[in-house]
DRENDO-1510 file (C-alpha; in Angstrom, 1 decimal, always signed):
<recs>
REC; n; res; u; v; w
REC; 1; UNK; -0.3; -5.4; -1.4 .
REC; 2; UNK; -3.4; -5.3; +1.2 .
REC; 3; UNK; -3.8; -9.1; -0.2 .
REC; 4; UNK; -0.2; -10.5; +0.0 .
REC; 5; UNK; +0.0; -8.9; +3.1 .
REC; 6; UNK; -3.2; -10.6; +5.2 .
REC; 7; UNK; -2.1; -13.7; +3.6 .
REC; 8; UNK; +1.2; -13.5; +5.2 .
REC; 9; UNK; -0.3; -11.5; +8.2 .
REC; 10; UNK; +2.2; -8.4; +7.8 .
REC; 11; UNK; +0.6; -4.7; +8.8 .
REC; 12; UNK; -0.4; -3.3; +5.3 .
REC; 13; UNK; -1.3; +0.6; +5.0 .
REC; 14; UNK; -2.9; +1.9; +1.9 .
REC; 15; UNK; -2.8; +5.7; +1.2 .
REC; 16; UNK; -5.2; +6.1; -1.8 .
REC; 17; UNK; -6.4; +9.8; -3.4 .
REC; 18; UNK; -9.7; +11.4; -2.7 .
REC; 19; UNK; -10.4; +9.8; -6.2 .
REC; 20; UNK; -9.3; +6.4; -5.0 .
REC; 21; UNK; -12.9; +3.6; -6.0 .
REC; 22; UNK; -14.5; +2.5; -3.1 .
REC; 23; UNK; -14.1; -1.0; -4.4 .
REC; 24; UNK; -10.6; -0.4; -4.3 .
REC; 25; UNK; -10.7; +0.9; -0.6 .
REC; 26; UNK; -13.2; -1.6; +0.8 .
REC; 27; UNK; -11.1; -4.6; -0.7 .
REC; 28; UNK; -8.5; -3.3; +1.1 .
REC; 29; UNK; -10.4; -3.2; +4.0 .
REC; 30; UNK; -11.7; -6.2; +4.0 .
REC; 31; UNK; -8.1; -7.7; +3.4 .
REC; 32; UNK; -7.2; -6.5; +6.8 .
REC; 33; UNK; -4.9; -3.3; +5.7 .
REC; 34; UNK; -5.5; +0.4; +6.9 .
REC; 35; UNK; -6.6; +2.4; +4.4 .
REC; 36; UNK; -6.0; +6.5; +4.8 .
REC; 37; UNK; -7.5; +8.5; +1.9 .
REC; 38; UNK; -5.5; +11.8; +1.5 .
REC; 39; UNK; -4.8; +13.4; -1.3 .
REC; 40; UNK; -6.0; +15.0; -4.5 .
REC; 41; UNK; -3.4; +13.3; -6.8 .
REC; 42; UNK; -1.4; +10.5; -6.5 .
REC; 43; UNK; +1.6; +12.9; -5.9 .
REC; 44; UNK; +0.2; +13.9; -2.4 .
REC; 45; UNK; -0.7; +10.3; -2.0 .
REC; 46; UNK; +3.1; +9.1; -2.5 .
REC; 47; UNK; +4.1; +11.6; -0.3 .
REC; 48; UNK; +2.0; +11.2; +2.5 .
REC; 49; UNK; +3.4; +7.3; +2.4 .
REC; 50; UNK; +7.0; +8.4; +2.1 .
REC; 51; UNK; +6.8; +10.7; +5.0 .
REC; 52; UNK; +5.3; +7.9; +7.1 .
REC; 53; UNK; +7.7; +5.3; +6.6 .
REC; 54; UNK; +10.7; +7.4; +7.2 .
REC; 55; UNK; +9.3; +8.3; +10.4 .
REC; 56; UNK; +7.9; +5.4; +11.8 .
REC; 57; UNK; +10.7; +3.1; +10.1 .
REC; 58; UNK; +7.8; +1.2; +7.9 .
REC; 59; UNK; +9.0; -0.2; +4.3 .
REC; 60; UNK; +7.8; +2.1; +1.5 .
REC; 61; UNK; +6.7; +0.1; -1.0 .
REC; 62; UNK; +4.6; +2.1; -4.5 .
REC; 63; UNK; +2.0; -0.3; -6.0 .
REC; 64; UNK; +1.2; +1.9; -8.5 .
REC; 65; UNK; +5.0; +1.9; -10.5 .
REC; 66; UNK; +4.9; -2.3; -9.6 .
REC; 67; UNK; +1.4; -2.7; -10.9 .
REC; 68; UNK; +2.3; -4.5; -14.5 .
REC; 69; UNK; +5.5; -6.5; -12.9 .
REC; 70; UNK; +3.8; -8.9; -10.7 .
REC; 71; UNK; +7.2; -10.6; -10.1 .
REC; 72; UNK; +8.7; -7.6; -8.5 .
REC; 73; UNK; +5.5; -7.1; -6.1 .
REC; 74; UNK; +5.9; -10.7; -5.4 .
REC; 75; UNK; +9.9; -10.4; -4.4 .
REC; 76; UNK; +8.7; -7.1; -2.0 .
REC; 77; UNK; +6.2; -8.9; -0.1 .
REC; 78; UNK; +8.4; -11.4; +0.6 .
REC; 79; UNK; +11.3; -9.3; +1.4 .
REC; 80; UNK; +9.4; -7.6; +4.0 .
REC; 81; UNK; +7.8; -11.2; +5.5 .
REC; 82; UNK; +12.1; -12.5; +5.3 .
</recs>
């Protein structure tokens, strides 16, 4: 997502676990997205992200149930850039 995003330069926010790899947050980074590690489980994670795009309007989108269907990450991304 934190990829796709900077490539179409669309605000990207990543809420990873506790137990999230650095790698995984420091790509992110470095792709341009805000990262905000809270969490112990991905649960708290998920919800965390809900909450915030309810209230500040944002599109919710959960990489982690997309992660094997490429096509359907691909068809968000661009829904949010339409």
């Amino acid at each position: 997502m934190a990829y796709h995003g900077g490539l179409l330069n669309i605000p990207v926010t990543v809420v990873v676990p506790v137990f999230a790899p650095i790698m995984k947050i420091e790509n992110c980074k470095r792709y341009g997205a805000k990262v905000i590690i809270h969490g112990v489980n991905m649960g708290e994670s998920r919800d965390l992200g809900l909450r915030m795009a309810r209230e500040q309007g944002l599109l919710y989108v959960n990489g982690w149930a997309t992660f094997e269907r490429a096509e359907a990450i691909e068809k968000q991304i661009l829904c949010m850039y339409l």
